[in-house]
Structure formats: structure tokens, C-alpha cells
N, C-alpha and C positions, 0 to 999 in steps of 0.2 A: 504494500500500500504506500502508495507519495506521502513522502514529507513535505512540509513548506518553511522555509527558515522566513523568521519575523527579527526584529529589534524589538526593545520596548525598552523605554525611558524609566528609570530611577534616578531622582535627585538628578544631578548634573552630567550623571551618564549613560550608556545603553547598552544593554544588554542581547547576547543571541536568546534564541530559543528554537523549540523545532516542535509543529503541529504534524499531527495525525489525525484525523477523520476520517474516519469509516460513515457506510450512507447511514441517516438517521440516529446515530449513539444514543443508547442508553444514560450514561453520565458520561463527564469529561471528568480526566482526573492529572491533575498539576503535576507534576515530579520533578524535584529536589535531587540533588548528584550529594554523593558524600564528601566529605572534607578535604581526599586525596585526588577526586575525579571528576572530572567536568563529564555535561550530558550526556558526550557523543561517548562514553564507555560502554563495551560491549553488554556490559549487565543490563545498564538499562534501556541501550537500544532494541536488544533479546524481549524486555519486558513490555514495551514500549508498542513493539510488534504484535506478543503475543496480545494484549490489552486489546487494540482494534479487530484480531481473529474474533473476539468475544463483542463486536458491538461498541464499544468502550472508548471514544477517545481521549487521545493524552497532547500535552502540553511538557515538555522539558524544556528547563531553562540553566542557564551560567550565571552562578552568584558573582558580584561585580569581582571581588579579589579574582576567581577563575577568568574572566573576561580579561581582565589585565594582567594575567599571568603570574599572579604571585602566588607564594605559596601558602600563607595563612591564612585561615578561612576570617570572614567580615564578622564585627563585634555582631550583638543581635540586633542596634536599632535598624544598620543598614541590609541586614539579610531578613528582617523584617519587613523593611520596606522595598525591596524586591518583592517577597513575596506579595503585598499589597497590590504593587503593580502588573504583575504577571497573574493573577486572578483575577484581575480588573479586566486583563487582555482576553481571558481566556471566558470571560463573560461575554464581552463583544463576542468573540465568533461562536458563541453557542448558542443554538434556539431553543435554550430555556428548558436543555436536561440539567441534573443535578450537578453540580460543580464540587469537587470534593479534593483535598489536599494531600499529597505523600511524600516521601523521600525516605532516599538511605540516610538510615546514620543522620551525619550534621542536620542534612535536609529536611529529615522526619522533624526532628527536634525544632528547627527554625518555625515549619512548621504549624507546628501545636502552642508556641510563643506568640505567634500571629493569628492565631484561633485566640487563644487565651488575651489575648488584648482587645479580641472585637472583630476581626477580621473573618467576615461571612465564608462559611463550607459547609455543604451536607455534613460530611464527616473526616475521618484525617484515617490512614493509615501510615503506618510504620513498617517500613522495609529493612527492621535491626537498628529499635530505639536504643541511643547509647545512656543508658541508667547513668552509667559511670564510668571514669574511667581505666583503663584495665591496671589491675593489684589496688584499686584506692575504691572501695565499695561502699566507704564510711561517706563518700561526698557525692551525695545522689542529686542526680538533676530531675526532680519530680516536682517541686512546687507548686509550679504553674501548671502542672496536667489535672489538678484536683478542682480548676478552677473551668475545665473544660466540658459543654456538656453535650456535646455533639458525638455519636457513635463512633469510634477507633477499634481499628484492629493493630493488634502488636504482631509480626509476624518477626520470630526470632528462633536462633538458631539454640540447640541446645548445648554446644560448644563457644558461643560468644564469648568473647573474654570481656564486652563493656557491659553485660547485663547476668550476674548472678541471678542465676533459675530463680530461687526462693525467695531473691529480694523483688526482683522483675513481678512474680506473684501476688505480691505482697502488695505492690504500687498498684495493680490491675484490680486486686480485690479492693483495694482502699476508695481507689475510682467509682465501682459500682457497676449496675449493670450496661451502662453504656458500651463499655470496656471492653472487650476481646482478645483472649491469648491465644493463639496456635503458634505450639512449637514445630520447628524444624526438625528431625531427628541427625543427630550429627553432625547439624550445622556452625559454621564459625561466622564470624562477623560478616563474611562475604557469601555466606551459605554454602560455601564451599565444604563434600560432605568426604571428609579423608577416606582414600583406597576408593574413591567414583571418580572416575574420571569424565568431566564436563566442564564444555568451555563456559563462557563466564554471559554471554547471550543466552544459554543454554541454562544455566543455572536461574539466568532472570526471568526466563519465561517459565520454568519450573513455579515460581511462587503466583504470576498467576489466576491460577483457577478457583484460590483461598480467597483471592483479591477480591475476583470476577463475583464468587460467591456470595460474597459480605455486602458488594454494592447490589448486587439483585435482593438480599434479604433487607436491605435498608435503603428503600428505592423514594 
């Protein structure tokens, strides 16, 4: 299925992104790159793909740091307001299916920060929310998701090293029933499941059908 590369304005700069549309979508759903990878990575291109095979379009976008090539990801107010702006966009080209927010990692996180400020989504998925960071479990980034009350799915690996099982549990039951955990079986932060060998488009369409699944039960 075509892509279409877009710009889109934050603050004093602009941003890529890349639309998918499939005829008629069910919802559109926004995606966030993780802290190390901009959109065009094969995980979530894989993903991206599979998402319109189901009806579903998507929107990927580059946090400004990735746009300008550096390597540390943007404080939140500016990866916040990215996100504002790239949902704003992603309103414009839809005829008024449900618009819903995602991302790996950082992206997920960024996020649920911009839900939890006010920033209109059906609902937020997680493609491997980073609780915390790996060996430091004591300093959990949870605050703001207790403040969310828009349906989430957590899709995480059971090998993750930034979200301890027990604690990750812990945070989803505290949340309520909005809230959603499916684990991965063997999965690590990249859902990468040791001794499987799959490439990494491969691995993102693998998750998918959990995805596909949550936005049809929460339509």
C-alpha cells in the first residue's frame, strides 16, 4: 500500500512523517519511533504495513531531535508538542474514524504525557512502555498514567529489561479497568524473542493483531 511523506510544523520547525490509508479505515493510529530510531525502522515500517492489511491507518512521524539528527531524545514539553501537532494532522486527513495514539518505548510514553495533559485520543497503546529504566526499578515513570482515562493496551515483552513483570502489573492494576496487559512470551524491549529468528519488520507486524484486536473491541 503507498505511502505519502507530509511535513508538519512544531514550534519553529518541521517535521517528516509518512501516511498510510487503506480505503475507508476503521481508526487511524499515530506512531511514535523509540529513543534510538526514527520512523523509517524496519519494526515499524513491518507494523505500519501490517496495521492497513487490517483496515487501520497509520501516521508515523520524527521527533524534532531525530529530524535534526541528534542523538538525545526532546525534553517532554517539545515531544509533547509534536505530538499535538501530528494528531492535529492526522485529524485533517481522516473522515472522522477514531484517532488513537502509540509508540515504542520513548514514543509510547511521550504519548500518554500528551493524553494526560489534555491532548484528545480514543485511546493510547504501548509498543514496550519503559516503566523504568533498566537495573533502576525504584524510579518508575507512572505518575501521569493514573491521570489517564482513555482505554490503553500495554503490549510488552516478558524479557524487557525497562519494565519489571510485577511492577508493570502493578501500575496496570492501579490504573483500572481501562488498562490492558498482554505479555509477549520471551520478548525483550525490541520483542525480539531469543533462539526465533525474525527480522525486525517481521517482529512488528507480529504484534499487530493484539493491536488490530483492542481497537475493534474499543471502536
Amino acid at each position: 500500500m503507498p505511502e505519502t511523506s507530509l511535513r508538519i510544523a512544531v514550534n519553529e520547525v518541521e517535521i517528516s512523517a509518512l501516511s498510510i490509508r487503506p480505503d475507508h479505515p476503521s481508526a487511524t493510529l499515530v506512531v511514535a519511533h523509540g529513543a534510538g530510531a526514527g520512523m523509517e525502522h524496519p519494526f515499524l515500517q513491518g507494523f505500519a504495513e501490517a496495521m492497513a492489511d487490517e483496515g487501520v491507518a497509520t501516521l508515523r512521524f520524527n521527533f524534532p531531535y531525530r529530524e535534526a539528527g541528534r542523538r538525545f531524545p526532546d525534553r517532554p514539553p517539545l515531544a509533547v508538542a509534536a505530538w499535538r501537532a501530528v494528531m492535529d494532522q492526522a485529524a485533517g486527513l481522516s473522515n472522522g474514524e477514531p484517532l488513537w495514539a502509540s509508540g515504542k518505548s520513548f514514543g509510547g510514553r511521550m504519548a500518554s504525557m500528551a493524553v494526560a495533559e489534555g491532548m484528545p485520543a480514543r485511546g493510547l497503546v504501548y509498543l514496550g512502555y519503559p516503566l523504568h529504566a533498566p537495573g533502576k526499578p525504584e524510579k518508575l515513570r507512572d505518575e501521569h498514567l493514573y491521570g489517564v482515562t482513555v482505554p490503553m493496551l500495554f503490549l510488552q515483552g516478558t524479557r524487557d529489561t525497562f519494565a519489571t513483570p510485577e511492577l508493570l502489573e502493578g501500575v496496570v492494576e492501579k490504573i483500572g479497568p481501562t488498562a490492558t496487559l498482554q505479555w509477549c512470551e520471551g520478548g525483550d524491549h525490541s520483542f525480539a524473542v531469543k533462539g526465533v529468528k525474525r527480522g525486525a519488520a517481521e517482529v512488528g507486524a507480529s504484534l499487530v493483531p493484539a493491536v488490530a484486536a483492542f481497537l475493534r473491541a474499543n471502536p
